[in-house]
N, C-alpha and C positions, 0 to 999 in steps of 0.2 A: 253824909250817908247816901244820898242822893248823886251819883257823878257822870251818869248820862242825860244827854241831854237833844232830841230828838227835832229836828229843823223838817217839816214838810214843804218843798221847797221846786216843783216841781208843773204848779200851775204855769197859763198862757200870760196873766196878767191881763186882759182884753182892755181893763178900763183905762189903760196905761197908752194901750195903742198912738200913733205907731210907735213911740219908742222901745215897748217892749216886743216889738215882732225881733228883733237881733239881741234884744240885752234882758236877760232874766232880773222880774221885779224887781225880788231879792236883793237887787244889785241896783239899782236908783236911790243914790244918793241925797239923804237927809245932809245940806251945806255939802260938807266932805267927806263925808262916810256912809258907804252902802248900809240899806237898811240891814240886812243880814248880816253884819255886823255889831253894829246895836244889839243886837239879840245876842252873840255870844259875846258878847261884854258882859251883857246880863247873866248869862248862865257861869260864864269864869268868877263873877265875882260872888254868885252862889255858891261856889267850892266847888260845881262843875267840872271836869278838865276831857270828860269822852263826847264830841260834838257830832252827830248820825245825822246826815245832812240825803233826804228824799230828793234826788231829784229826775229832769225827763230830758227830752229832745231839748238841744240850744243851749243847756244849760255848763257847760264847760266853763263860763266865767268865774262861777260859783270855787270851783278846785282850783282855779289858777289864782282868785283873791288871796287864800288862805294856805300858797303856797308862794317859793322863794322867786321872784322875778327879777335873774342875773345880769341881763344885758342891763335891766332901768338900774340896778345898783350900783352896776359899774359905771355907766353912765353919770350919774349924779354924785358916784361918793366922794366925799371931800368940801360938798358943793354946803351952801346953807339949806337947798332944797334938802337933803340926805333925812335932816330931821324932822319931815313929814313924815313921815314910813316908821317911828320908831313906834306908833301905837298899834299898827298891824303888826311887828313884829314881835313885841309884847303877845300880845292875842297868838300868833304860831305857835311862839315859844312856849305857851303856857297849857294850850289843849292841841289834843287828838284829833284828825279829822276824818273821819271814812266817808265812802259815801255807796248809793244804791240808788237803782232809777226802779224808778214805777213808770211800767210798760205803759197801761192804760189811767185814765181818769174817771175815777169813781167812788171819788169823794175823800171827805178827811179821815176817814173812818180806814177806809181803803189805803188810803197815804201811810197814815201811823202802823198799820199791818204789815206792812210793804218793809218797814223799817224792823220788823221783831228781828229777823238776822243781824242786826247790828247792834240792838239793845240786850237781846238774851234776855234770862231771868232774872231779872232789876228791876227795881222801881224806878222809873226814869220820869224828865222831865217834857215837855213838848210845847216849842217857843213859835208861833205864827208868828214869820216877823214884817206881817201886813200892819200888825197891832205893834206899837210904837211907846213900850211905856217906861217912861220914866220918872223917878224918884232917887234926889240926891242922899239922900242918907242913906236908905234899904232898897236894893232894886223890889221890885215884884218877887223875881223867883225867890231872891232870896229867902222873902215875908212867906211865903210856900214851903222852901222848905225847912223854914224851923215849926214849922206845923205840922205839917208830913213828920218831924219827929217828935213832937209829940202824938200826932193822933193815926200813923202807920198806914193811912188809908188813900184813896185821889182825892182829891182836892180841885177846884176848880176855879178860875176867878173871876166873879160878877161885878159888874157893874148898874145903877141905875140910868134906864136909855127912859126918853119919853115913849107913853103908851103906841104913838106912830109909828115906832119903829123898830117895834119888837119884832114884826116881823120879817126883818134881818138876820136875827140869831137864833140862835140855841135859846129855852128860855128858862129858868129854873123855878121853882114852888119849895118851900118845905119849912123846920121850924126851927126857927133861932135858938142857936143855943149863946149866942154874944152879939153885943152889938153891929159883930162883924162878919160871924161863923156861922152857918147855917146847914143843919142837917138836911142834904135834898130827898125831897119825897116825889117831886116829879119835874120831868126833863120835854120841852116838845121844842123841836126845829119848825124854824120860822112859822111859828102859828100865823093861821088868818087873823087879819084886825079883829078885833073883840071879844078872840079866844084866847089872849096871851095869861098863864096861870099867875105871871108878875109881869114888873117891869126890870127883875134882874137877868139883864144879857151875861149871857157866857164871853169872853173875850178870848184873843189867843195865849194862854197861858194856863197851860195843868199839869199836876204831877199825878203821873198815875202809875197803878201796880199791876205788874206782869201777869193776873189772870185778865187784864183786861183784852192780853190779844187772842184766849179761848174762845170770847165773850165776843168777839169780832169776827171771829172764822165762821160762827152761827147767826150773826144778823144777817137778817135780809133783807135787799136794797129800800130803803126809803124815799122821802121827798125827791124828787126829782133823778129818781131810778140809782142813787148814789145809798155807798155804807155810810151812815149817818154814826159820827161818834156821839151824839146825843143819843141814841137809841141804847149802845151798848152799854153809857155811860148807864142809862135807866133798869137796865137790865143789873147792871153791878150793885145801883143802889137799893135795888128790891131783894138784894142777897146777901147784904151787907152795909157798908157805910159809905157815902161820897161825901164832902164838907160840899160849899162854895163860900169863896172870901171875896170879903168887901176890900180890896185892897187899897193900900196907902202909896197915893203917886198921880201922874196923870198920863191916859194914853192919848194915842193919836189914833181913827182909823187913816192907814196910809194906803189901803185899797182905793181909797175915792181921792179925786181929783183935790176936794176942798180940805180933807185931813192931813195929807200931804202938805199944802200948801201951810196948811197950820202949821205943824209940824215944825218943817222947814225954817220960817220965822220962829218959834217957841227957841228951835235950838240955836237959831243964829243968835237972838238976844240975850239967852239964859247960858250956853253953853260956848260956843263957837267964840263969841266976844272977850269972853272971860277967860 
């Protein structure tokens, strides 16, 4: 039901520095594969196949990943290297890829806005691929969107962080309807320490439905003078429905130095080896 799938892709990366001043995040490789990669793995194997990739200055690597690179093919065909390459061609072969820049930076709110020209009126999906999450049976999105069809509404994916470090994220409140599903009743970006309403952080992964970029065109700038998708998300759920799921998997954050590094090892051991 669900077949876009929205990539804000578009930040400096600062915590990256220098590597990322020439090489978009996005494109720092978990072992051997760009994290923005990872993410649309995830979304093709949700039944995905339309990939709406935001991006800004520098970021050319992004469309040349996800497109045919002749001279390296010619170069190596025949060779045993050749069958390195057969999982991003998979990945071509299988989704769409457009893209769009966003002129300015003013938040993720602002990103996913930036992107309604490419999603249109669909319910789409929207994959941060700083957030790193994997589960071998069901990815994430998938667990998403067989929820989205039963319950037609956003959806968002929490996780338990300790009370320190709520304020980092998005934060959610509201009441359980499953051990996993939780009706949101209220949303706050990066509360001050010992204001957080939980300790469930929003992470990068939501499906969300086309009146939410209405709902975006009338917020007004938030925390740190940015459109806060928490705000609009709050504004949707006081007009209607938003879940948040307890997802089945484990993420990485790979914004920071040390999540990365996790990461990196998680997949050399678990995946890469094998």
């Amino acid at each position: 039901m669900i077949k876009k799938c929205l990539f804000p892709a578009a930040g400096y990366g600062t915590r990256f520095l220098p590597a990322t001043k020439s090489m978009p995040k996005e494109m720092m490789p978990i072992v051997n594969k760009p994290l923005i990669e990872y993410g649309v793995d995830e979304a093709i194997q949700a039944g995905m196949t339309d990939m709406a990739i935001v991006t800004g200055r520098g970021k050319h690597a992004l469309m040349d990943h996800f497109d045919m690179n002749y001279e390296l093919e010619h170069q190596i065909s025949g060779t045993a290297k050749e069958a390195l390459l057969n999982d991003i061609r998979d990945v071509i072969d299988s989704a769409n890829f457009t893209y769009i820049r966003q002129r300015e930076m003013k938040g993720l709110g602002h990103a996913i806005l930036t992107g309604r020209e490419l999603v249109g009126d669909n319910p789409f999906a929207v994959v941060l691929a700083d957030d790193l999450c994997i589960n071998e049976e069901q990815g994430v999105l998938a667990q998403m969107a067989a929820l989205y069809k039963q319950f037609r509404c956003t959806i968002v994916a929490v996780e338990e962080v300790p009370r320190e470090e709520t304020h980092k994220y998005g934060v959610i409140a509201g009441e359980p309807l499953t051990d996993s599903i939780i009706r949101v009743t209220d949303m706050v970006e990066k509360p001050e320490p010992g204001t957080e309403p939980s300790n469930l952080a929003i992470i990068g992964r939501y499906v969300l439905t086309p009146d939410i970029f209405e709902i975006l065109e009338n917020t007004v700038p938030g925390k740190g003078g940015e459109i806060q998708i928490t705000d609009a998300l709050l504004e949707q759920a006081k007009n209607g429905c938003v879940l948040a799921y307890k997802f089945k998997g484990k993420r990485f954050d790979c914004g920071s130095v040390e999540g990365f590094i996790e990461a990196t090892n998680y997949c050399y051991e678990n995946i890469y080896k094998k």
